[in-house]
ROSEVO-129991 format. One record per residue (C-alpha): residue number from 1; x, y, z. Coordinates in steps of 0.05 Angstrom, whole numbers, plus 5000, padded with zeros to 4 digits. Example, Ala and Ser with C-alpha at 12.3 -4.5 7.8 and 13.67 -1.06 7.14 Angstrom:
BEGIN
+-----+------+------+------+
| seq |    x |    y |    z |
+-----+------+------+------+
|   1 | 5246 | 4910 | 5156 |
|   2 | 5273 | 4979 | 5143 |
+-----+------+------+------+
This chain:
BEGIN
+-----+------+------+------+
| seq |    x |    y |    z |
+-----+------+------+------+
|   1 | 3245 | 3301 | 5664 |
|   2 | 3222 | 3310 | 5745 |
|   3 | 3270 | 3346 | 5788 |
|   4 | 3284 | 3296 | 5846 |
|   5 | 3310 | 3322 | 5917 |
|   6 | 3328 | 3272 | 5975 |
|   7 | 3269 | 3305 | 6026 |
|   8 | 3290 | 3348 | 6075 |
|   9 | 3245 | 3321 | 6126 |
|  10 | 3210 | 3256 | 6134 |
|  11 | 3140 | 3258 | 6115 |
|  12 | 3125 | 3231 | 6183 |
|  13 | 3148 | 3286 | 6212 |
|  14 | 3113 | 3340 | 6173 |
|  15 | 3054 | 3376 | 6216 |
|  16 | 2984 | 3346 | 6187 |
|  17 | 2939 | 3404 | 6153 |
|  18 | 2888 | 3394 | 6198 |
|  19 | 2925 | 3425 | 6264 |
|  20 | 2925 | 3489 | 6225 |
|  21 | 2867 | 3531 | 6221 |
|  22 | 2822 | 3549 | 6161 |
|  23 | 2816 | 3613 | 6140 |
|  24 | 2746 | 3614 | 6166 |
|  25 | 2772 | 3594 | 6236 |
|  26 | 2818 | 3644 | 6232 |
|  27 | 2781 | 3705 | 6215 |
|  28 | 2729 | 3687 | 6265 |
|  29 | 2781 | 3682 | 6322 |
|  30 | 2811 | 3751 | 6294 |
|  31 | 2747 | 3785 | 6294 |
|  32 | 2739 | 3768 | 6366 |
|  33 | 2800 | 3787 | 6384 |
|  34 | 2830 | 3722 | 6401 |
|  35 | 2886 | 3726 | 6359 |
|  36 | 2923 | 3780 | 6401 |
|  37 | 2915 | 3724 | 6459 |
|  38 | 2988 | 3676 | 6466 |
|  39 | 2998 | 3696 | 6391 |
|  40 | 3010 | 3624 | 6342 |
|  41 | 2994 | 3583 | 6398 |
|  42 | 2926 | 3605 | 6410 |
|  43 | 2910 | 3606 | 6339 |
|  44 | 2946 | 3531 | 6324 |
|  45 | 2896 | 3507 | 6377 |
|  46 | 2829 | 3532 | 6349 |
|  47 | 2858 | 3502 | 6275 |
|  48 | 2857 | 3433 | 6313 |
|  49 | 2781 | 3442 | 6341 |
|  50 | 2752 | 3476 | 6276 |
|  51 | 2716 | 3421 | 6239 |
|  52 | 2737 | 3428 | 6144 |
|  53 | 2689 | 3456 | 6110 |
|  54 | 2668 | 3403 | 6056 |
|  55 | 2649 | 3466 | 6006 |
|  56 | 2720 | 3478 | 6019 |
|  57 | 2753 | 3407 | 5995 |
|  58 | 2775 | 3391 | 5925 |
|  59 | 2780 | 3331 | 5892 |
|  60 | 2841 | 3324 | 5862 |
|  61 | 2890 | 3266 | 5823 |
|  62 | 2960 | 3262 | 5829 |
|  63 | 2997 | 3292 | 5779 |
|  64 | 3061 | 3261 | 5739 |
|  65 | 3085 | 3341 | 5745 |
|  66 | 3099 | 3341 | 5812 |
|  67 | 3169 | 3354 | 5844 |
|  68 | 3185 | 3293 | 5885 |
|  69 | 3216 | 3287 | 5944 |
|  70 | 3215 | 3354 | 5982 |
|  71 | 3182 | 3370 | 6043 |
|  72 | 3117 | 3403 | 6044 |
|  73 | 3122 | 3468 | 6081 |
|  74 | 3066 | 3474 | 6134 |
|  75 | 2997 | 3503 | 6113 |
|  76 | 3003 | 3549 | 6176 |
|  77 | 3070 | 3584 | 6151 |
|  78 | 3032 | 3587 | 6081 |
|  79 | 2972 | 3624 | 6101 |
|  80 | 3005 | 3665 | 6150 |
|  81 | 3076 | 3687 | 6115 |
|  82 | 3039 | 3723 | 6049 |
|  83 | 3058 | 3778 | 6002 |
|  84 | 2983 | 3806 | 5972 |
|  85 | 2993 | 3879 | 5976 |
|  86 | 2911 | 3890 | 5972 |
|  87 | 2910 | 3864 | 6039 |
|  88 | 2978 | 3901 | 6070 |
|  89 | 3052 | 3895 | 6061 |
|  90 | 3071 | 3864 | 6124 |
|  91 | 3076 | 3787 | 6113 |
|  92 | 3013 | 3782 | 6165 |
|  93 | 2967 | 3828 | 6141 |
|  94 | 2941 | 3783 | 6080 |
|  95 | 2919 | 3728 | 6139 |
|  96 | 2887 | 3791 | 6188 |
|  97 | 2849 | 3831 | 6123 |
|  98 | 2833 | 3784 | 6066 |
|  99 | 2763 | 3757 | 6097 |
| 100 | 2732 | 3812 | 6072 |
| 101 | 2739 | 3780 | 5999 |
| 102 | 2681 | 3755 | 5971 |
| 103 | 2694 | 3698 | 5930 |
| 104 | 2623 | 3683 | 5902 |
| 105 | 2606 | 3708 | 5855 |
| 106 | 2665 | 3700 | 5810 |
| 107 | 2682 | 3706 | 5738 |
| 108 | 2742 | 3718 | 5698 |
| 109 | 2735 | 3756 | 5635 |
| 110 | 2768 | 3747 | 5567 |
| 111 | 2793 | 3801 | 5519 |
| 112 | 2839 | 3827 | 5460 |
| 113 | 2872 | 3783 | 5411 |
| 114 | 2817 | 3721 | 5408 |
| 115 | 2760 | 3700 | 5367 |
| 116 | 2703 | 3720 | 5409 |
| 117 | 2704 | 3758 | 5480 |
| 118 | 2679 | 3709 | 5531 |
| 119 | 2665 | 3712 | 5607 |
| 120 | 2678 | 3647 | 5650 |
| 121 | 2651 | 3629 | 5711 |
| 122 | 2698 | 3607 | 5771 |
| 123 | 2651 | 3542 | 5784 |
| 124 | 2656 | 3530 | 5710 |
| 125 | 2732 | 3537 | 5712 |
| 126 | 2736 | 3477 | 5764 |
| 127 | 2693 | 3431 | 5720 |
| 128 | 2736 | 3438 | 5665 |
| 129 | 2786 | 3394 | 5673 |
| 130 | 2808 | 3344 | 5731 |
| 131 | 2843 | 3382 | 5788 |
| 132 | 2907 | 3358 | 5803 |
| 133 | 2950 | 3366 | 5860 |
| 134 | 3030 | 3388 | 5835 |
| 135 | 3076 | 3396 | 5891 |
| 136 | 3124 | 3458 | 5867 |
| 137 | 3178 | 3496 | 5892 |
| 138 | 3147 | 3564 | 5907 |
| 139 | 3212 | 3622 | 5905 |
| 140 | 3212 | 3694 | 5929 |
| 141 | 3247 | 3750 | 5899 |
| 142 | 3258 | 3770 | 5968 |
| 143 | 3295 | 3708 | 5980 |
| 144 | 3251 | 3656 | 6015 |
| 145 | 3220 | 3602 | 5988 |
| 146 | 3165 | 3544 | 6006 |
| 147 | 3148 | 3479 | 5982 |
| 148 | 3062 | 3486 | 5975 |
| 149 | 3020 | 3419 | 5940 |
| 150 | 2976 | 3466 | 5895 |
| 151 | 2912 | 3443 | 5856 |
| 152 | 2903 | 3465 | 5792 |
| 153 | 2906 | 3445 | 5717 |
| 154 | 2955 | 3468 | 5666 |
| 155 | 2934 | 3538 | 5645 |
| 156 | 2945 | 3515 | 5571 |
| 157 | 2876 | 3483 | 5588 |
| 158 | 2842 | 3545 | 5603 |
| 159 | 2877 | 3584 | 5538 |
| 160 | 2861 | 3533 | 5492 |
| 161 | 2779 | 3551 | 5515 |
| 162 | 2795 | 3633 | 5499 |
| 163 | 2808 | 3607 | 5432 |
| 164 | 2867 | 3659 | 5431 |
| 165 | 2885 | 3677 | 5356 |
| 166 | 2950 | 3672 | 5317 |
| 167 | 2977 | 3736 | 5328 |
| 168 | 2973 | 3733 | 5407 |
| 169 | 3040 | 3732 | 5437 |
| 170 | 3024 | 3751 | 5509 |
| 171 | 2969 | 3742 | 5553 |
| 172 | 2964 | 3798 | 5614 |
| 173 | 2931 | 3779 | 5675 |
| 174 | 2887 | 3831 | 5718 |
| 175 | 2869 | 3820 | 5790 |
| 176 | 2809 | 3846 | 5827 |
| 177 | 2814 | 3921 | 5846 |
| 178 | 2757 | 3935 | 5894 |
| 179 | 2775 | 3981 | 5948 |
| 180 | 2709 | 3950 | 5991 |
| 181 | 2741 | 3886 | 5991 |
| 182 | 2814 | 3899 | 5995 |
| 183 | 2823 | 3951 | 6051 |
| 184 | 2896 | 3964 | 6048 |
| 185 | 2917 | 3993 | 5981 |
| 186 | 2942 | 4052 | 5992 |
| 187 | 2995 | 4026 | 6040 |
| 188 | 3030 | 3993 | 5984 |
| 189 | 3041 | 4061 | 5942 |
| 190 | 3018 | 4013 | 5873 |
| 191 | 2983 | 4036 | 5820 |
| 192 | 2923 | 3997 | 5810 |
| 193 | 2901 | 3947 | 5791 |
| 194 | 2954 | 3898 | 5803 |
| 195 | 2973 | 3866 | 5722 |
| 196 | 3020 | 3804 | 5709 |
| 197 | 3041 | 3781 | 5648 |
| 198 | 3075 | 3719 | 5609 |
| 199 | 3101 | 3701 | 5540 |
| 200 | 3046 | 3653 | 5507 |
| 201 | 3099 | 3598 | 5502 |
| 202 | 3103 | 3607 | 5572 |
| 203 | 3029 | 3607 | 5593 |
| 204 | 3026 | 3545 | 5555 |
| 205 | 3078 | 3503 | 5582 |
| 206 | 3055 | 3448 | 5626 |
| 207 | 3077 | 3475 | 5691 |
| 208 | 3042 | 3533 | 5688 |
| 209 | 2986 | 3517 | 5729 |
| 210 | 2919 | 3551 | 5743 |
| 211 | 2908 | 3548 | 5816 |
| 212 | 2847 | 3536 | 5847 |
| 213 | 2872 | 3505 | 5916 |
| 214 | 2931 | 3470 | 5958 |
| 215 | 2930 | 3416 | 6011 |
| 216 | 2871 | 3399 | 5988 |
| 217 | 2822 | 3453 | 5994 |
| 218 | 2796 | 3515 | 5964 |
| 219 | 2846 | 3576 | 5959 |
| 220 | 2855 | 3616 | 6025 |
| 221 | 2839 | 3688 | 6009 |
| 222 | 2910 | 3702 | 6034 |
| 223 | 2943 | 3663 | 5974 |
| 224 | 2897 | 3685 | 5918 |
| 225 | 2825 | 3662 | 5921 |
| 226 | 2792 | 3637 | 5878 |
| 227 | 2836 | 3632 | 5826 |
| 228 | 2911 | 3648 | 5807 |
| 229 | 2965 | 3621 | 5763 |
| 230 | 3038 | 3584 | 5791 |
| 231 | 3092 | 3597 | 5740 |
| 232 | 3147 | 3555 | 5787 |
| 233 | 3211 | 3574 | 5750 |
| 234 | 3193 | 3647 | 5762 |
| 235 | 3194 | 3687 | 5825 |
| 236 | 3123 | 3697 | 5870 |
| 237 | 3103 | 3760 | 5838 |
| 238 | 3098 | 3737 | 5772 |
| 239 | 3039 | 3685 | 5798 |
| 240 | 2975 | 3731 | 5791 |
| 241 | 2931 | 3732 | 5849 |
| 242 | 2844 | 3734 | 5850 |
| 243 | 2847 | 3738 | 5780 |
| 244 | 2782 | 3773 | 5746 |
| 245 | 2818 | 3790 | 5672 |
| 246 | 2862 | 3756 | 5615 |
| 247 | 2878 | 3795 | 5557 |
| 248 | 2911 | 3769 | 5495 |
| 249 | 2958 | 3817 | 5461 |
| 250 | 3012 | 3823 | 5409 |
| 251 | 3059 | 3859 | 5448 |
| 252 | 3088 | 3854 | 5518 |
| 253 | 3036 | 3877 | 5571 |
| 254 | 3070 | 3932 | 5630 |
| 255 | 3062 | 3896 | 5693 |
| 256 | 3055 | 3924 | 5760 |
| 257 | 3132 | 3916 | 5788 |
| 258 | 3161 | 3926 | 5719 |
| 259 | 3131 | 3993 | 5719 |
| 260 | 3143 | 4014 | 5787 |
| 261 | 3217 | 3993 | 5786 |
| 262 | 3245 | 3967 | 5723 |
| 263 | 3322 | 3966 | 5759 |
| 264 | 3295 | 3915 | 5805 |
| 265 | 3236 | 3879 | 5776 |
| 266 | 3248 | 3853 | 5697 |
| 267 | 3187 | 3831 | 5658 |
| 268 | 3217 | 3754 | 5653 |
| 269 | 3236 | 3745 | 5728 |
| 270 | 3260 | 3676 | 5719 |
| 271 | 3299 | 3655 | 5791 |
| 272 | 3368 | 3658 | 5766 |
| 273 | 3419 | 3652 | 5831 |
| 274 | 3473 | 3688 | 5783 |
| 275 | 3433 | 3760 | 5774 |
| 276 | 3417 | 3788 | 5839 |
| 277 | 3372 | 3837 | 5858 |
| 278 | 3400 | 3902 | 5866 |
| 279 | 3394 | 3910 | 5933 |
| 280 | 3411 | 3838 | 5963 |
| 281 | 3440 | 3771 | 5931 |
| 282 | 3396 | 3716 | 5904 |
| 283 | 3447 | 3658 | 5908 |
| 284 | 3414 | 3624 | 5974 |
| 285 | 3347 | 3634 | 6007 |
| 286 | 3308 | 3620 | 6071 |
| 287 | 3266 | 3563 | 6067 |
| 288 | 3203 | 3581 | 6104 |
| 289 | 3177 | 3529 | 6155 |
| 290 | 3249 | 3483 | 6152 |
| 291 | 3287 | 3467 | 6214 |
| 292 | 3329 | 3532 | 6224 |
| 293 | 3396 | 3495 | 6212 |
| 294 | 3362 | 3483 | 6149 |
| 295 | 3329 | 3544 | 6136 |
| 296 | 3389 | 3570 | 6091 |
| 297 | 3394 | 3537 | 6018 |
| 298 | 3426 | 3554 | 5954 |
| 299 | 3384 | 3580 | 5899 |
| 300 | 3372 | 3536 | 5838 |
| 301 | 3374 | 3561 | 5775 |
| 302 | 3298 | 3565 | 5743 |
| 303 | 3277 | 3551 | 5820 |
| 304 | 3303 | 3476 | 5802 |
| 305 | 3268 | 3471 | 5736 |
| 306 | 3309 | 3482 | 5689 |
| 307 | 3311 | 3416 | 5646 |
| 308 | 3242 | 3431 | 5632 |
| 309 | 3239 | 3504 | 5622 |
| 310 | 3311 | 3531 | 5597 |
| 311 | 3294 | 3518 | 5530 |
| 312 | 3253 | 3574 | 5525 |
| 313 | 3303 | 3619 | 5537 |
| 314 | 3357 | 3593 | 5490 |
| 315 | 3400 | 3645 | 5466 |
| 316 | 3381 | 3694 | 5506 |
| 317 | 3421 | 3739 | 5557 |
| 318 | 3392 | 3721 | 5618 |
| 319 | 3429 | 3770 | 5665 |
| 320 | 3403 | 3827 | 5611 |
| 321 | 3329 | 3799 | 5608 |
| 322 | 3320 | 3789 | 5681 |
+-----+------+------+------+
C-alpha cells in the first residue's frame, strides 16, 4: 500500500532543476572564488547558464514505489544542506570539498558469507536493472527532513547477484576511506572508515533502494556518488554513502554511530516520533526547502511507511531497539 499526502505545494510552483547548478558548475565557481560573491544568489544564477552534462543524465521509469503527492524539495537545498562527514561537518562543507572525489574508476567489492567473492563495476551496476525514479521521504535524526526523487533499483536486485548464502543475516556496508579524496576527516573525530549496516530482511525489502541518482542525473558527490543505498523508514545515517564494500555476515556488523555513541545512535534507527533522541525530541521536524509557515511538521512513524515496513518489527520493543 502507497502512502498518499495531499502536496504541500503545487507542482507548478516547485523551482525547475535546471535553475540550480550542477555540481560541476559549482565547484568551478568555488574554485574561482565566486561563491564568496552575493552568496546563493550568485551561485543560483550560474546553475541557470551552466548547460547538463548528458554523461550526467539517467534514464529512468517511473516506479509504482513512489510516495505520491508530496512536494519535491529543491535540488539546490539538496546539494547544499548535506551531512557527509568525509567532506566536513558543517551542512556546507560536503557542496565546498566533495569535488575532489573521483568517481571513475569505481567498484564495489563483495565479501564474507556468499558463494564466491566478487568485485562489481559501478557502470555494470547501472546496466543491471532499469533505473527507476522513487520519490521518498528522506528523515534526519537531527530533525529535518526532504522530499528527494532518487534513481535507483531495489537493492534486493543487487544481493540476489552476491549470491549471499543461507546463513547471512546482515550485510555491512563500507564507504570509501581515502584521505586524498576526502580532505576533512579528522574534523569529524570518526573512526574510519565510515560502516552501515541492515538486517537481510531489510536490505531486501522493496524500498530499499540502491541509489545511483535523483532528479534525474548522476549522484552529486555531496549526496553519495556514485553509489549509496535509501532505507526511507530509517533515519539519513543509516543510508551508506560512496559505497566501495558489502559484506555478508552472520551476526550484526558495529556501525560507525553505534559505536561512537550507542545512548544516541541504536543499530535499527527506524524514525519513531515516540523515542527521542537524548538530547532533543523527534515528534516534529523542519522540512527543508518548505514555505517557513510550513517548515514545521509532525514526525511519522517509520518516516510515513509504516504499512509497508512495520511488519518487520513485530513484537519487538521499539523504544528498547532504537
Amino acid at each position: 500500500m502507497l502512502i498518499r499526502q495531499k502536496s504541500e505545494i503545487p507542482s507548478s510552483e516547485i523551482t525547475p532543476k535546471r535553475e540550480y547548478m550542477n555540481r560541476r558548475a559549482f565547484m568551478a565557481a568555488a574554485g574561482a572564488g565566486v561563491a564568496a560573491v552575493a552568496g546563493g544568489r550568485a551561485l543560483r544564477g550560474l546553475a541557470k547558464a551552466a548547460p547538463v552534462d548528458a554523461a550526467e543524465q539517467l534514464a529512468t521509469v517511473k516506479s509504482p514505489l513512489s510516495t505520491q503527492g508530496l512536494a519535491l524539495t529543491p535540488l539546490y537545498d539538496i546539494t547544499h544542506y548535506n551531512n557527509f562527514y568525509e567532506f566536513g561537518v558543517n551542512k556546507d562543507d560536503p557542496a565546498k570539498h566533495a569535488g575532489s572525489l573521483r568517481t571513475r574508476p569505481w567498484s564495489i567489492k563483495v565479501e564474507g558469507m556468499v558463494s564466491k567473492k566478487k568485485t562489481f563495476d559501478i557502470d555494470d551496476l547501472l546496466k543491471l536493472r532499469p533505473i527507476e525514479e522513487r520519490v521518498y521521504r528522506f528523515r534526519c535524526v537531527e530533525a529535518w527532513s526532504m522530499v528527494i526523487p532518487w534513481a535507483g533499483y531495489s537493492l534486493s536486485e543487487f544481493i540476489k547477484q552476491c549470491d549471499p548464502l543461507p546463513s547471512a543475516k546482515y550485510i555491512e556496508f563500507t564507504s570509501l576511506d581515502d584521505p586524498k579524496q576526502e580532505p576533512l576527516p579528522w574534523d569529524a573525530g570518526i573512526q574510519w572508515p565510515y560502516t552501515e549496516g541492515l538486517r537481510m530482511d531489510e536490505a531486501m525489502h522493496p524500498l530499499t533502494l540502491l541509489t545511483f541518482g535523483m532528479y534525474g542525473e548522476v549522484l552529486p558527490n555531496q549526496d553519495g556518488a556514485p553509489v549509496r543505498v535509501v532505507v526511507p523508514w530509517k533515519y539519513g545515517f543509516k543510508s551508506a554513502k560512496s559505497i566501495v564494500k558489502v559484506k555478508f555476515v552472520k551476526d550484526q556488523p558495529l556501525t560507525t554511530w553505534n559505536l561512537m555513541a550507542p545512548n544516541e545512535y541504536g543499530f535499527y534507527s527506524n524514525v519513531n516520533p515516540n523515542h527521542d533522541h537524548p538530547r532533543w525530541s523527534q515528534k516534529r521536524e523542519r522540512v527543508i526547502g518548505a514555505p517557513i509557515w510550513k517548515q514545521l511538521q509532525p514526525t511519522l512513524m517509520f518516516n510515513g511507511y509504516a504499512d509497508q515496513v512495520a511488519s518487520l518489527y513485530q513484537g519487538m520493543n521499539l523504544d528498547k531497539n532504537y
